[in-house]
C-alpha positions in Angstrom: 0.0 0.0 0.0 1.5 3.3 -1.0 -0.3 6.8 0.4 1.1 10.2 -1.4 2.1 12.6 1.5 4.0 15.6 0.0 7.6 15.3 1.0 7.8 11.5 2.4 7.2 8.3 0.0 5.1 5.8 2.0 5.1 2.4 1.6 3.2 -0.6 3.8 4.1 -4.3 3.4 2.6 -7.2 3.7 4.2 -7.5 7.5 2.6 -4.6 8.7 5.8 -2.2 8.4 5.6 1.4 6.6 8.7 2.2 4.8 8.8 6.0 4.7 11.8 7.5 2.8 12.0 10.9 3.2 12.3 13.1 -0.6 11.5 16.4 0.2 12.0 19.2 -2.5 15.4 21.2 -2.6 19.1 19.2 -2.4 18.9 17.8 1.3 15.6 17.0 3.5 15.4 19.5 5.7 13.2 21.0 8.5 11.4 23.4 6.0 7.6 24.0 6.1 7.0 21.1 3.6 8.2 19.0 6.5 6.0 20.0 8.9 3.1 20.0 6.9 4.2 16.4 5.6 4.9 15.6 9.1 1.8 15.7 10.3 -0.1 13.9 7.4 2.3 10.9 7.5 1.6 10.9 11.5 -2.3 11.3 11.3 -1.9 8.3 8.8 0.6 6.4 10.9 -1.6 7.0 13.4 -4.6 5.8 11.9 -2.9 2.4 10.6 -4.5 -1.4 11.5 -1.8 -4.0 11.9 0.9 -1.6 12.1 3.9 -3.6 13.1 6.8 -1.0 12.4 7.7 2.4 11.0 11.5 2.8 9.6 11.9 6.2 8.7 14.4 6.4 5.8 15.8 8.8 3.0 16.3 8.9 -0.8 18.5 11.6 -0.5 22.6 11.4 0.1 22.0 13.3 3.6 19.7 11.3 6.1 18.2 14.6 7.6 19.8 18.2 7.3 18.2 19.7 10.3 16.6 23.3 11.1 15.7 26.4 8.6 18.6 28.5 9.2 16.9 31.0 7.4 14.0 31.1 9.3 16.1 31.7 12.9 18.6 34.3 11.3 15.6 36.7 10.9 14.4 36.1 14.9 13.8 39.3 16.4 12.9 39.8 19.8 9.0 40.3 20.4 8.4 37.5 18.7 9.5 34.8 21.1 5.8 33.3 21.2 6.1 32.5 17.8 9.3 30.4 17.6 8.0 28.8 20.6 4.7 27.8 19.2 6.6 26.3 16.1 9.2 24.6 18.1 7.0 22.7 20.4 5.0 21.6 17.3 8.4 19.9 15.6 8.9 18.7 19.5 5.3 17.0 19.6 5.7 15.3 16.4 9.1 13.6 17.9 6.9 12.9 20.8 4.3 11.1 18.9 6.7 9.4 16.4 7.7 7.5 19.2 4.5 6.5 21.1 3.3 5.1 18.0 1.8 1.5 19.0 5.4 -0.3 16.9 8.7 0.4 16.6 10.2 3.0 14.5 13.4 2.9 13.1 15.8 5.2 11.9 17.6 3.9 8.4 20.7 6.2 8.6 22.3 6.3 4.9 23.9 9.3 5.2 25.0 12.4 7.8 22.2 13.2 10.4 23.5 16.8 12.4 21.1 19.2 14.6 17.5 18.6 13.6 18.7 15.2 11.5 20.4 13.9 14.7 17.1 14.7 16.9 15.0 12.9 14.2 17.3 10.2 14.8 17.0 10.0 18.4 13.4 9.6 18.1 13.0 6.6 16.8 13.2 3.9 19.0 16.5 2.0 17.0 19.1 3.5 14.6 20.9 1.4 12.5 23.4 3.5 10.1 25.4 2.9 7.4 28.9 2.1 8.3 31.1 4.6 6.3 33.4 7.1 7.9 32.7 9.9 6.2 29.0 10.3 7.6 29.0 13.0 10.4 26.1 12.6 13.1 25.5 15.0 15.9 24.2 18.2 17.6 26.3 21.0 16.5 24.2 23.8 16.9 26.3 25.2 20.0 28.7 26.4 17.2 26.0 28.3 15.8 25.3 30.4 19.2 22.7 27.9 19.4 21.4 24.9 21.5 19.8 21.5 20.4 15.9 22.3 20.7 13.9 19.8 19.7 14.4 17.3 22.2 18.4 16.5 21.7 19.8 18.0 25.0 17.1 15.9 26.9 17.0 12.8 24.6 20.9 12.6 24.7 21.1 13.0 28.6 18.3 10.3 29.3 20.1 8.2 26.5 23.7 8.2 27.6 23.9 10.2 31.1 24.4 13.9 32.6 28.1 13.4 31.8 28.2 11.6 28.9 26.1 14.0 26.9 27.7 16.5 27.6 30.5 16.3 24.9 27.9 15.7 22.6 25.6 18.7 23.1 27.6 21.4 24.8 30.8 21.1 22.6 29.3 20.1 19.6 30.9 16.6 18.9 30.5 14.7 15.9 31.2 11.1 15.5 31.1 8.8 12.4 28.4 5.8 12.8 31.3 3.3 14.4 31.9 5.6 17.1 28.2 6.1 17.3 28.1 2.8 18.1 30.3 2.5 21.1 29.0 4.9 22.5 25.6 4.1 22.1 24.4 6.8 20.4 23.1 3.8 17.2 22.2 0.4 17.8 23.5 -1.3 14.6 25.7 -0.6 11.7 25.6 -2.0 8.3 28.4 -2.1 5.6 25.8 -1.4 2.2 23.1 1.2 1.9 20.7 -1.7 0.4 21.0 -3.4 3.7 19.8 -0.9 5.7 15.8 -0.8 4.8 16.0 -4.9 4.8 18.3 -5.1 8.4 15.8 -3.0 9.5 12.9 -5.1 8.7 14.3 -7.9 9.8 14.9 -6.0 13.4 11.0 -4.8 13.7 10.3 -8.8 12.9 13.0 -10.3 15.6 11.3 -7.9 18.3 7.8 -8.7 17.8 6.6 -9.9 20.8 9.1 -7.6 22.7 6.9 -5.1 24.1 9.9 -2.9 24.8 10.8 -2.1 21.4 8.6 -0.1 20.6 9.3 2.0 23.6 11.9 5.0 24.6 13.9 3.8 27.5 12.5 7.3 29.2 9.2 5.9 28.3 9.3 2.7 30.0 8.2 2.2 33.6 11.2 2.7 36.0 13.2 4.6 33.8 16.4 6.1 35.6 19.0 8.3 33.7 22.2 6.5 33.4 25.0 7.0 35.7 22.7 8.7 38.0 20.5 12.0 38.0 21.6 15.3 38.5 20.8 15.3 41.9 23.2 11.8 42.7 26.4 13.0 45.1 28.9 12.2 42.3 27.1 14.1 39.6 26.3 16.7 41.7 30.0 17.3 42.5 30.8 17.2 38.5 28.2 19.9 38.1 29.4 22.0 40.7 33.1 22.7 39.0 31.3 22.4 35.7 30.3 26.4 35.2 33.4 27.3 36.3 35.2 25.6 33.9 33.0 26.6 31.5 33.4 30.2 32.1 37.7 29.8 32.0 36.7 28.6 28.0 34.2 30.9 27.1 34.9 34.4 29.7 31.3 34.7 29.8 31.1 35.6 25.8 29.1 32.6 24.4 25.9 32.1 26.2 24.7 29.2 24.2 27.3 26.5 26.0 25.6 28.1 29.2 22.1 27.2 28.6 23.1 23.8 27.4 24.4 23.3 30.7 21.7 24.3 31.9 19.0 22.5 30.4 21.3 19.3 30.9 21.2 19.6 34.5 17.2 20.0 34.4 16.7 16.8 32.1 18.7 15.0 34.6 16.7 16.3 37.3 12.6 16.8 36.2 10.8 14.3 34.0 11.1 13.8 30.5 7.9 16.2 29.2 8.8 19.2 31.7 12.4 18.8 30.7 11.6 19.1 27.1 9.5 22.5 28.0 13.1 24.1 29.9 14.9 23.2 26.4 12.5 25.2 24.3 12.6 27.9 26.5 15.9 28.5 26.5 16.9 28.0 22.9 14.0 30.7 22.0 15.7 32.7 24.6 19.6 32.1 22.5 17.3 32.1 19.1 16.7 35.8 19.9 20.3 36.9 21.2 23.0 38.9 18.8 25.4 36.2 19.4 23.4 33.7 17.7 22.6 35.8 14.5 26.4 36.7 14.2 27.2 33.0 14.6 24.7 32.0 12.0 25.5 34.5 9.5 29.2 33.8 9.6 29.9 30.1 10.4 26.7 28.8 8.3 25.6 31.1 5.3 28.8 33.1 4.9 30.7 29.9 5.2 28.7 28.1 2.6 29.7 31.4 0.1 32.8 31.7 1.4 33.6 27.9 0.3 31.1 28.0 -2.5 33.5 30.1 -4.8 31.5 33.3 -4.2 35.0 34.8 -5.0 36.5 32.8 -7.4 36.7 33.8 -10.9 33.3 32.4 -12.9 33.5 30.5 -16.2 36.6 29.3 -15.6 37.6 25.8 -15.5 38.5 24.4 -12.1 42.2 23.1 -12.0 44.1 20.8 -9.8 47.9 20.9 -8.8 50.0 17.8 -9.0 53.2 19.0 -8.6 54.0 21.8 -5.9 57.4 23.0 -5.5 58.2 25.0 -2.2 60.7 27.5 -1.4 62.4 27.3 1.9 62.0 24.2 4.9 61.1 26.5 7.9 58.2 26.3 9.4 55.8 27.7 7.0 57.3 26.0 4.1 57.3 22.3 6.0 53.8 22.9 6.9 52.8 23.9 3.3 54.5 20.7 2.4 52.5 18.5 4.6 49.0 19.6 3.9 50.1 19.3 0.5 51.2 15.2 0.5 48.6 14.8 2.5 46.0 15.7 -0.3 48.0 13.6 -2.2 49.9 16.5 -4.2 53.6 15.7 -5.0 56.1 18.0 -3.5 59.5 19.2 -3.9 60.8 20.9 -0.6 63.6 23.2 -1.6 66.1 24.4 0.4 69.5 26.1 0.7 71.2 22.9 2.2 70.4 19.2 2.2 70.1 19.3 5.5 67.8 21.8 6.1 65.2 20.0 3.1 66.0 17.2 4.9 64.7 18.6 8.6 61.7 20.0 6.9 60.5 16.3 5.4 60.9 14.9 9.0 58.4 17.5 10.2 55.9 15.6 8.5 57.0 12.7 9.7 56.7 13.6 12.8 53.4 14.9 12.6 51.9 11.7 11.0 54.3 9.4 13.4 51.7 11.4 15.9 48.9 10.4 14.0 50.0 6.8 13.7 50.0 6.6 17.6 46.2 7.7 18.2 45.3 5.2 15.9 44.1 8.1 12.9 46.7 6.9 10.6 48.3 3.8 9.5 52.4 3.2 8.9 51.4 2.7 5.1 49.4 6.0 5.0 52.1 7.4 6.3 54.9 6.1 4.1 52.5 6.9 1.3 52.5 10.4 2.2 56.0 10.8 2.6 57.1 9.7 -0.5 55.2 12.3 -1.9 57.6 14.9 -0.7 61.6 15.5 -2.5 63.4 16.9 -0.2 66.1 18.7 -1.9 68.8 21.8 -2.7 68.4 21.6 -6.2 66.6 24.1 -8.2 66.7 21.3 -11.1 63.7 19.3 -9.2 61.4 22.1 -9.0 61.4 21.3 -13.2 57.7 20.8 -14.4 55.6 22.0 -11.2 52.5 23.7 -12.2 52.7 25.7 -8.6 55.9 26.6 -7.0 55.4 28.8 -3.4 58.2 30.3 -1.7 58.5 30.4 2.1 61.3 32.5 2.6 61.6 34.9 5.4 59.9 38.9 4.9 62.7 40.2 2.5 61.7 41.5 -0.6 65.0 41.3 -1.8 65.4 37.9 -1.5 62.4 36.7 -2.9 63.0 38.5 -5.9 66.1 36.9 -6.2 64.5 33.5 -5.6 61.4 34.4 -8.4 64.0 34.7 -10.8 66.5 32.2 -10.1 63.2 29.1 -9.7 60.7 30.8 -11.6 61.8 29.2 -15.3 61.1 26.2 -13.9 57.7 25.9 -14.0 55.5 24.1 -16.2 54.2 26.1 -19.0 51.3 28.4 -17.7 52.1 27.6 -14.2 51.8 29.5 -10.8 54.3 31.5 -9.3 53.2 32.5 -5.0 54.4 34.3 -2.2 53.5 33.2 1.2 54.1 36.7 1.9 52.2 38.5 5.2 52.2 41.6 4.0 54.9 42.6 1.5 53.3 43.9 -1.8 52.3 41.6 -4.3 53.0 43.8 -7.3 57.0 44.8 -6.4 57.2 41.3 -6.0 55.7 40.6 -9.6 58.1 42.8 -11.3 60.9 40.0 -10.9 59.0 37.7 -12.6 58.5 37.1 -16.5 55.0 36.9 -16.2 53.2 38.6 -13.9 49.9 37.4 -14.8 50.8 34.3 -13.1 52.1 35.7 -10.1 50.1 35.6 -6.7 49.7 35.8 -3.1 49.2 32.9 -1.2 49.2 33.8 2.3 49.1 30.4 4.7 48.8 31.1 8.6 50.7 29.2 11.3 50.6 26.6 12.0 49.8 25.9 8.4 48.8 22.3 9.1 46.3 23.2 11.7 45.0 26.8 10.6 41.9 26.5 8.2 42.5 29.9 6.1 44.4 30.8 3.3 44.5 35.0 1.8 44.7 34.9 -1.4 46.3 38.4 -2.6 45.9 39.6 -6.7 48.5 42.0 -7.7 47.7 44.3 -10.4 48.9 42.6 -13.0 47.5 38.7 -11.7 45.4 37.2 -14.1 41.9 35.9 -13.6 43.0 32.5 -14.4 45.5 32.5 -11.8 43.5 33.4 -9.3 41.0 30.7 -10.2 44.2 28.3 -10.1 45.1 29.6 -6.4 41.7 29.2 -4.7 41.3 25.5 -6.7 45.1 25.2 -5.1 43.5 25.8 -1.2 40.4 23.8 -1.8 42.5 21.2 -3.0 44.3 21.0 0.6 41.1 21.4 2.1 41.6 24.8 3.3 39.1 28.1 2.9 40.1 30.8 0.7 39.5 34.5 0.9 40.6 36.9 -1.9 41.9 40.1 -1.1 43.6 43.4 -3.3 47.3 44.4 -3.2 47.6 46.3 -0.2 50.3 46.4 2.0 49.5 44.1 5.2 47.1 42.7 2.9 43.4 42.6 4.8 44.4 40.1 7.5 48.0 41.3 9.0 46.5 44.8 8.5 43.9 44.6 11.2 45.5 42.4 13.5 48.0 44.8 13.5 45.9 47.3 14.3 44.9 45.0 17.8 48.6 44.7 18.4 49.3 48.7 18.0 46.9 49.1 20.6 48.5 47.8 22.7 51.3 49.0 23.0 49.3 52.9 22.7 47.8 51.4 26.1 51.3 50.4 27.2 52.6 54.0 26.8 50.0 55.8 28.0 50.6 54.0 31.7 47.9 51.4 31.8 48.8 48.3 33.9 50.3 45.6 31.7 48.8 42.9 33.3 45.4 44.1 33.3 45.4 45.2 29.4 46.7 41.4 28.6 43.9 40.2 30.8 41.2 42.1 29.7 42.0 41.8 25.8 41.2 37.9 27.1 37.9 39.0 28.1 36.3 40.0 24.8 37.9 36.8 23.3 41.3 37.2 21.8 43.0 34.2 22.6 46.1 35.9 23.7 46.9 39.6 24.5 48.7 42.3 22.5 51.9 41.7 24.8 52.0 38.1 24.6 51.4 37.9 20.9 54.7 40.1 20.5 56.5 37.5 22.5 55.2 34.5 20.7 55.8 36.0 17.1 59.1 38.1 18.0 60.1 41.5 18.5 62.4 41.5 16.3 60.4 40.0 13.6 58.5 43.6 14.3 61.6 45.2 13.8 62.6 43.1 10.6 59.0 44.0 9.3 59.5 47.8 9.9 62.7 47.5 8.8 61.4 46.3 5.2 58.5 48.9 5.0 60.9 51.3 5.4 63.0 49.8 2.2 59.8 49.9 0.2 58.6 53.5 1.2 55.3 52.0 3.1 56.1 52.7 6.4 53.3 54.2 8.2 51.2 54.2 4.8 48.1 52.3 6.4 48.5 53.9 9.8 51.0 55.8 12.3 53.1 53.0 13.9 55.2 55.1 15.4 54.7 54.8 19.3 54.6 51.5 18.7 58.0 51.5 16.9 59.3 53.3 19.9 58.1 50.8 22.1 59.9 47.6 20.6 63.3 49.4 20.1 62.9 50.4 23.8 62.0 46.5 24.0 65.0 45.4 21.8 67.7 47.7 21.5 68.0 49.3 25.4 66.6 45.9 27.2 67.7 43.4 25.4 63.7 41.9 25.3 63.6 40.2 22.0 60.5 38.0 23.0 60.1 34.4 24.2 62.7 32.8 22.4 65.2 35.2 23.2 65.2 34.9 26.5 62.1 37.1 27.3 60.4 40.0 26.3 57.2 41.5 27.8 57.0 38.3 29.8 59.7 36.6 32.0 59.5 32.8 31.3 60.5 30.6 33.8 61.6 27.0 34.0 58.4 25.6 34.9 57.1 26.5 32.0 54.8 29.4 33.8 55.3 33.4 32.8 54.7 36.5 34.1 55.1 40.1 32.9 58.8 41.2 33.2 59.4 43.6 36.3 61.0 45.9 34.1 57.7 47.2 32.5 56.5 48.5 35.3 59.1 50.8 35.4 59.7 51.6 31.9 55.7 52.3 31.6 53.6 52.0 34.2 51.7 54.7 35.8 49.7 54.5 38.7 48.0 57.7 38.3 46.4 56.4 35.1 42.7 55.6 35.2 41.1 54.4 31.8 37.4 52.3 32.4 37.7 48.8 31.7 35.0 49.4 29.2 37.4 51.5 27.3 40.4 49.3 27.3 37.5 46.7 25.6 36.4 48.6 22.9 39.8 50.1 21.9 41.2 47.2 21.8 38.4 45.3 19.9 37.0 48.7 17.7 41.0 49.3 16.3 40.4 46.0 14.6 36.9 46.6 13.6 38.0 49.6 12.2 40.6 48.5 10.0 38.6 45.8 8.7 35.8 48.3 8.1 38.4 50.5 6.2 39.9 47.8 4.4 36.3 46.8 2.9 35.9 50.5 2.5 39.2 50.4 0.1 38.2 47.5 -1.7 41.5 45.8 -0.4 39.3 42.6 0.6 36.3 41.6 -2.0 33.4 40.7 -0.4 31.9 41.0 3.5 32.1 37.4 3.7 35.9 37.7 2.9 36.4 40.0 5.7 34.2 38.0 8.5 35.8 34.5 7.3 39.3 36.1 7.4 38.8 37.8 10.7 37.5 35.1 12.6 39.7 31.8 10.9 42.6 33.6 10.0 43.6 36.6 13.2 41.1 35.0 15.7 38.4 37.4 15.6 35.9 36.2 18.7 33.8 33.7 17.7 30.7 35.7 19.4 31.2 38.9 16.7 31.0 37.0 13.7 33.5 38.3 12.4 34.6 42.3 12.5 32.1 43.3 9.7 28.8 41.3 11.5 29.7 42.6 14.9 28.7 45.7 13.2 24.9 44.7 12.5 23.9 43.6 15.6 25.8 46.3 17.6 24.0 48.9 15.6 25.5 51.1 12.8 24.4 54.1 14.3 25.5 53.4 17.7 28.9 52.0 16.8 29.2 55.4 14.8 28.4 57.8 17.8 31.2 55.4 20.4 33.7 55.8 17.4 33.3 59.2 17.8 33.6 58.9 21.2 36.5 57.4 21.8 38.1 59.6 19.0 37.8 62.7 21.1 39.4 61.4 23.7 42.0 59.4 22.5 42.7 60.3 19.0 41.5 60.1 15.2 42.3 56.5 14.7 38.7 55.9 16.3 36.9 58.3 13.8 34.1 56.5 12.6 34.9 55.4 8.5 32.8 56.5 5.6 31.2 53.3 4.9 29.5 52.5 8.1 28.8 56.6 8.4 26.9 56.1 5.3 25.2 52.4 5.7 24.2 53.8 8.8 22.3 57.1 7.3 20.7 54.6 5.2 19.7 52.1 7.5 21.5 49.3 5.7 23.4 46.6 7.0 26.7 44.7 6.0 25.7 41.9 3.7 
């Protein structure tokens, strides 16, 4: 028997069990309003069914279940909470009755089930998935701002534990369908995608006469969450250092790993139904905050352009690389060699000396040797993988590569000497790059013989480990090549942004701006421990004084140094005090940062710092009294700014670009979005009118830019 319910294909048997594959319209099934409306036919008829001995719930799509209308919870404004309530608990009720139907329903898994896909899931009373390691199940929305809110934080806690869920609902985890297994978050796993309506079948027929089966383990008599309730001594004591821990991670910036405390603590605590009611409650409550619309515009739809070529050249065809040569073993270029062999690219490291190629190979050895020891990788992987990679000190190898990347430390006059001397080995039409943080593009390009095919390609460290790439057009850079370099950083499974020719690029631009700050605060008096700590407390991971001692102060010096060669010192901004600062630092202190035996910090044996006694009395003043608040916004709005003036330029293409490269490449705070989007939901005209503020009364750099002037006399927002 077959019934036609928009959305779902429904099939019953001869035994009694309806096969319903899900096939809504659009790419993926998804929580749209076709679902709901379909949702509530195929339960009226489930519902309605003689002889019903079994429901498996299935799909004809690649993705078991894509989960909630982003769409729909982007546009949430406040006032409207009753709404998104009312539609919540009608997605929640359908759950409830899909699993008090009078047979057991079973989840066919075929394909990755996250958020609203992964709740689905969990309400049916057995999953059995398809055993392939590339299928993601889970509840990620706390990386959206975000909780799990139909049913998943209470489902998960009465499935596994107070403890055990946790992992999976406050930090987001994801596990493939054999981890799923262990830890008993599926029941089954089956090795073909035909198997998977039939095993099922088969299941609903072996359990019969088990009355169980077609119950939730909340829903049978005697239930008791495992591992113990909330209220049990040795949870209890868990759940007592649990928000303080919390709070170390997030300084009080994300609420949404908050609530989902929160509401785990209550569904190990109330009963199922009045749990269920606490969850909906507090995900309207996130559904509504700034946080969670700058989270969802950057991290989902921004993302999705971001890595869906919104910038790449169109109507060009997409390339691959297989054969990268790369200029220089250090740490950049041994990290550009890894992620390269390990997307099966073949590599020439290049080198001055033998030696040196030679230590950048074992890098990767060492990191997969690491890899080999969690079980992740296997010693033929790894082989595999190495002998992708030449290392050598012979400019002969780099013969025939259709990319070559040099890695070479910030001096323009070496790398022009290197463009020439390695550039004529290319293959014909190939790809000349810098990995270059901030030195032009285009003086670079005039070594080369064809500047068409000369580019930016800006990795961050550690390359192996950091998701972004800038990719930076010169003038003269064709469209073609660019195409070529963002097909180059998909290929290694990294995101690309495109900026303009600019020096500092978009990226080390602003972040330098954060770092300038600084040292402004530094000079003016304010207490150098308290400006580290509180740059920590809007959500940088380190603080303008630490980041000089990690990267070097005389790498800053080095950089100035060039700038100066070039004529573009001070061309973006007035570095000046902050130039003072770090020759004060270098030259009359001898504080060349952490691995020359200290800089702003005194590093001690135990591995444990503090700031160097000497500060105080280079800088410190006493008398000084700047608000807390204003040490926050300086140091966050500098970078804002920057980023705001850089779109303003036109020196990065899109505001995707900017949020993308803010947060994944200079660790923008994940709560802003990004330095553009923190801009919408702060308010145009009120981040105009504290610009303006602080500009009075500490100087010009906070002037508000044209751009958001004008967007905000508009009443436009960044998009």
């Amino acid at each position: 028997m077959t019934v036609n319910i928009s959305g779902f294909n429904y099939n019953k048997d001869a035994d009694g069990i309806v096969t319903v594959t899900m096939n809504m319209s659009g790419p993926v099934n998804a929580m749209t309003d076709e679902y709901r409306d379909g949702m509530e036919a195929l339960l009226n008829q489930l519902e309605a069914e003689e002889n019903l001995n079994g429901v498996i719930i299935a799909s004809a799509k690649d993705v078991f279940f894509a989960g909630g209308d982003l769409n729909n919870l982007a546009n949430a404004e406040p006032g409207n909470e009753a709404y998104y309530l009312s539609e919540l608990e009608k997605v929640k009720a359908h759950f409830r009755r899909l699993e008090k139907l009078p047979a057991p329903v079973v989840a066919a898994i075929n394909g990755a089930a996250l958020g609203g896909g992964w709740e689905l899931s969990l309400g049916c009373n057995y999953r059995i998935a398809l055993n392939d390691p590339k299928i993601k199940l889970g509840l990620p929305e706390v990386s959206l701002g975000l909780l799990p809110g139909a049913g998943g934080i209470v489902r998960t806690v009465n499935l596994l534990g107070v403890q055990n869920a946790l992992p999976y609902v406050m930090e987001g985890k994801q596990v493939d369908p054999a981890k799923a297994l262990k830890a008993g978050l599926v029941n089954e796993l089956v090795d073909s995608r035909d198997e998977l309506v039939s095993r099922a079948k088969i299941w609903i027929l072996e359990n019969k006469d088990n009355e169980d089966a077609g119950k939730q383990p909340w829903d049978r008599k005697g239930h008791k969450i495992p591992g113990g309730s909330s209220n049990d001594p040795h949870v209890a004591q868990m759940l007592v250092m649990a928000p303080a821990m919390l709070r170390m991670n997030t300084k009080g910036l994300l609420p949404a790993p908050e609530r989902i405390l929160d509401v785990a603590v209550e569904a190990g605590r109330l009963t199922f139904d009045a749990a269920l009611k606490v969850e909906s409650s507090a995900f309207v409550t996130l559904v509504m905050s700034p946080v969670a619309k700058n989270m969802i515009n950057t991290f989902f739809f921004q993302m999705n352009q971001v890595n869906g070529g919104a910038s790449r050249p169109k109507d060009i065809e997409r390339t691959k690389v297989k054969k990268i040569g790369i200029l220089g073993a250090g740490v950049m270029g041994q990290g550009i060699a890894l992620v390269s062999a390990l997307n099966g690219i073949e590599v020439v490291l290049k080198d001055l000396s033998q030696e040196s190629a030679d230590k950048g190979k074992a890098y990767s050895d060492k990191v997969l040797s690491k890899r080999i020891k969690k079980g992740r990788m296997t010693e033929e992987k790894k082989d595999g993988i190495l002998s992708l990679i030449t290392a050598t000190n012979n400019n002969e190898d780099l013969q025939g590569c259709d990319l070559i990347i040099e890695a070479v430390f910030e001096d323009i006059n070496l790398k022009k000497k290197i463009i020439e001397e390695t550039e004529p080995f290319l293959a014909e039409n190939g790809v000349f790059g810098s990995n270059t943080s901030s030195l032009p593009i285009g003086r670079m390009a005039e070594s080369s013989q064809k500047p068409e095919n000369f580019i930016g390609v800006h990795f961050f460290s550690p390359v192996d480990r950091m998701p972004l790439v800038e990719i930076i057009c010169g003038d003269k850079t064709s469209q073609k090549t660019l195409a070529k370099a963002f097909d180059y950083a998909q290929q290694i499974k990294k995101t690309p942004i495109v900026v303009n020719d600019s020096y500092g690029f978009f990226t080390s631009r602003t972040f330098g701006s954060y770092l300038d700050e600084g040292m402004q605060l530094l000079k003016e008096g304010f207490h150098p421990v308290a400006l580290d700590n509180l740059a920590q407390s809007i959500g940088m991971a380190l603080g303008p004084l630490a980041i000089f001692d990690e990267v070097s102060l005389h790498s800053s010096i080095n950089a100035t140094k060039s700038a100066k060669e070039l004529g573009l010192l001070d061309s973006v901004s007035d570095g000046s005090l902050a130039r003072s600062v770090i020759d004060t630092m270098v030259n009359e202190k001898n504080r060349g940062g952490r691995h020359h035996g200290g800089g702003f910090y005194q590093y001690n044996e135990d591995g444990s710092k503090e700031i160097w006694s000497g500060l105080f009395d280079l800088y410190y003043n006493k008398e000084v009294e700047i608000s807390k608040e204003d040490v926050r916004d300086r140091l966050l709005f500098r970078q804002v700014i920057e980023a705001l003036k850089g779109l303003e330029e036109g020196v990065v293409h899109s505001v995707a670009d900017a949020n993308i490269g803010t947060i994944m490449g200079i660790g923008a705070p994940a709560w802003t979005g990004g330095y553009i989007q923190f801009v919408n939901t702060y308010g145009l005209q009120k981040f105009v009118l504290r610009c303006n503020e602080l500009a009075d009364q500490y100087g010009e750099r906070f002037r508000a830019p044209a751009i958001v002037i004008e967007k905000a006399e508009k009443n436009e927002l960044f998009v």
